[in-house]
C-alpha positions in Angstrom: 94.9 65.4 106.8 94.7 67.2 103.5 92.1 69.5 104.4 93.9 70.7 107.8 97.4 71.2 106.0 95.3 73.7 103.0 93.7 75.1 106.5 96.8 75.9 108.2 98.7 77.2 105.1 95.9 79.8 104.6 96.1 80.6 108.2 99.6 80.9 107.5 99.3 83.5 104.6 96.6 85.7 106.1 98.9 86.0 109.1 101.5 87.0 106.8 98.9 89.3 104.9 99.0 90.9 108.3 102.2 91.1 109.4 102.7 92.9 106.1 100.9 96.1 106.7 103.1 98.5 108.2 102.9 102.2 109.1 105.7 104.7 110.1 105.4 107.8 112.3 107.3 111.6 111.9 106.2 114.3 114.0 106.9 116.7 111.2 107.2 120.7 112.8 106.7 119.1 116.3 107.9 120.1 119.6 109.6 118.6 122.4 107.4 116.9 125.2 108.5 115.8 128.4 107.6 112.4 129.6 105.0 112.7 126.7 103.6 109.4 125.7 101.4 108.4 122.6 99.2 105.9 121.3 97.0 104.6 118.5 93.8 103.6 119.3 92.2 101.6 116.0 88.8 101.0 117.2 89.6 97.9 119.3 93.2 98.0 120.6 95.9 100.8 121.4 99.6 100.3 120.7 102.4 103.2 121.8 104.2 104.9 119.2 107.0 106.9 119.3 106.9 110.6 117.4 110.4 111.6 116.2 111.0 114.8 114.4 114.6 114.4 113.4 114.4 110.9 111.7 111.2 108.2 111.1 110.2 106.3 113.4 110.6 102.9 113.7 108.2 100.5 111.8 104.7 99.5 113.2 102.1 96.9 112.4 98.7 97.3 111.8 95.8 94.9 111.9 94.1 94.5 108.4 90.1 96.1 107.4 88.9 99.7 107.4 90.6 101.3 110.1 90.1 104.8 111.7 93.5 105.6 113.9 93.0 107.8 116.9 95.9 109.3 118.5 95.8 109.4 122.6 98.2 110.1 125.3 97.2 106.9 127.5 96.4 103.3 126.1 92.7 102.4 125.9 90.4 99.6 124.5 87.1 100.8 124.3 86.1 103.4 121.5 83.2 104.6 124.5 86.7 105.8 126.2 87.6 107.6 123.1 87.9 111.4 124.0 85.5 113.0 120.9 87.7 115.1 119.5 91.1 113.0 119.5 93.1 113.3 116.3 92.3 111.2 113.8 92.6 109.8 110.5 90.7 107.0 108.6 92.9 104.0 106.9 91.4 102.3 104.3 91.6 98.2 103.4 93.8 99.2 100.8 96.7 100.6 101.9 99.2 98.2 103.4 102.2 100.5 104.0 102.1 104.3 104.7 103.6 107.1 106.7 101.6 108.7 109.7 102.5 112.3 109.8 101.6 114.5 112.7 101.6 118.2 112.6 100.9 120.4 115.4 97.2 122.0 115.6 96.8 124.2 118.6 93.0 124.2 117.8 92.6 120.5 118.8 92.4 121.2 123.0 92.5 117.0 123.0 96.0 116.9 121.6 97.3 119.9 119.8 97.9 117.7 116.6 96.8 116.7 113.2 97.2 113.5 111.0 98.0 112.8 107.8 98.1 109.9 106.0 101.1 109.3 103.0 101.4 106.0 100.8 104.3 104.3 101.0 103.7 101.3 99.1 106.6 100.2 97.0 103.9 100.2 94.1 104.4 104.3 94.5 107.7 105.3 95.5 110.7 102.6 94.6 114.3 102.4 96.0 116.3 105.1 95.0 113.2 107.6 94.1 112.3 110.6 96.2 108.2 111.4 97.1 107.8 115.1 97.7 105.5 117.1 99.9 104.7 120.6 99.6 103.0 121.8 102.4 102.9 125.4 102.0 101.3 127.6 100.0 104.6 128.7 98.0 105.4 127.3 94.7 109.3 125.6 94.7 111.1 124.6 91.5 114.9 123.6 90.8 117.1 120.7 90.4 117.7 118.0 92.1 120.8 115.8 90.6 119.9 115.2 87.1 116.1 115.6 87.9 113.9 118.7 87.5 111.3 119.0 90.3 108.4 121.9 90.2 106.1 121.5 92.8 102.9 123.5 93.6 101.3 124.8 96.3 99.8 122.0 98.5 101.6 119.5 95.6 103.1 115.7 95.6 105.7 115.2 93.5 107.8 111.3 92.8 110.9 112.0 91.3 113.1 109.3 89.6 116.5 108.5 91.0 118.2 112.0 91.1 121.4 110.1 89.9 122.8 107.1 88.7 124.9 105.7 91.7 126.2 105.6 95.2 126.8 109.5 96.1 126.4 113.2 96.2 124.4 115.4 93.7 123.7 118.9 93.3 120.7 120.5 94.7 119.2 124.0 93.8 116.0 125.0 95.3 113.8 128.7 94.8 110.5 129.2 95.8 108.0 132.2 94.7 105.3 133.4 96.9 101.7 134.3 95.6 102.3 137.7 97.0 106.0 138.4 95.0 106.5 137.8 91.4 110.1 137.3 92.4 112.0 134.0 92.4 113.7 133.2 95.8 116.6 131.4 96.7 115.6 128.5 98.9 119.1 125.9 99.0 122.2 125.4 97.4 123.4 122.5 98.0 125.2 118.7 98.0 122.6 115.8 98.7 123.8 112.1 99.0 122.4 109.3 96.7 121.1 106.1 98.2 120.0 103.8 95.9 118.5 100.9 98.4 117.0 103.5 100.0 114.0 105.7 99.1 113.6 108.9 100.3 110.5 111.0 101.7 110.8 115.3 102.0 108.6 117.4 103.2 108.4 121.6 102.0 106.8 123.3 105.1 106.6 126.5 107.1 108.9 127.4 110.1 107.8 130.3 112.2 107.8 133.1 110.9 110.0 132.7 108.3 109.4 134.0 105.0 111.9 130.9 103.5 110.1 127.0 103.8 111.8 124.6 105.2 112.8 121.5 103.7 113.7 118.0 105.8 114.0 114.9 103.8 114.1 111.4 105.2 115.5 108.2 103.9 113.4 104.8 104.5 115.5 101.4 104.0 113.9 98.6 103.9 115.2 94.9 104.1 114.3 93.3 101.0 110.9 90.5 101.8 
């Protein structure tokens, strides 16, 4: 009897292990699809995802291992049905919690898209802190509440709670091409604190625009 209670108790804990490993989606730069559906094919099973661009999505769970994620507009369950050049991105054991991001790549005649993979453990970004992307090629430095943030070209960047409680903070933003020794204005602005929430913001191109684009989104969590 002893032996079948330690049995079931570690059954228990490496179901919990994973039900623990969670992903997120954002279809960062994306564009509107029409009865478009998408799924995640990890080798042996596909589940559907959503791909929001104004928001994250909802929160997914992942099976545990080495995993390479393929992303596919119809469910499948054999990696022979795998089209070759499907998106894709490699997960390792590791990582328990990260954000999927997809950016459009009209080179892949698949699916115009590419992935990306960000941590999200809490071990790297806390409640209350901000992880920062820069996905351009322009340099972008300022203030952001009581932090100072200068972030490179291609750059990550965790900042510290930009301020002490519940409420807004000032933001101001410039950015500097490798082209133009001059120091752009990028945003002026009012951002609201969080702190049971962190935060995840991209820098990225928009068009033709000479200016990035900035889009930050906030991930709450219900304590475990």
């Amino acid at each position: 009897m002893k032996l079948l209670f330690l049995f079931l108790s570690f059954a228990s804990f490496l179901s919990a292990q994973q039900e623990d490993r969670t992903f997120r989606t954002l279809f960062l730069n994306g564009s509107h699809r029409d009865g478009a559906q998408y799924h995640l094919f990890d080798g042996e099973v596909s589940q559907k995802i959503e791909l929001p661009r104004l928001n994250l999505s909802p929160v997914y769970q992942l099976r545990p291992g080495n995993l390479k994620l393929s992303l596919v507009d119809k469910p499948i369950d054999d990696v022979n049905n795998l089209p070759e050049d499907a998106p894709s991105v490699v997960i390792p054991a590791s990582l328990s919690d990260f954000y999927l991001i997809v950016s459009s790549d009209p080179t892949n005649k698949v699916m115009p898209m590419r992935l990306q993979v960000v941590n999200a453990s809490s071990e790297r970004i806390g409640r209350g802190e901000m992880l920062w992307f820069n996905l351009t090629a322009k340099a972008i430095a300022g203030k952001i509440g009581s932090r100072v943030l200068k972030l490179g070209p291609g750059k990550s960047s965790l900042l510290r709670e930009p301020a002490t409680k519940k409420g807004g903070y000032p933001v101001e933003l410039y950015f500097q091409t490798s082209e133009d020794e001059r120091v752009h204005p990028l945003i002026e602005s009012q951002w609201r604190h969080d702190p049971r929430s962190r935060s995840i913001v991209f820098v990225f191109d928009h068009g033709s625009r000479k200016a990035p684009k900035i889009m930050a989104f906030s991930d709450f969590r219900l304590p475990r």
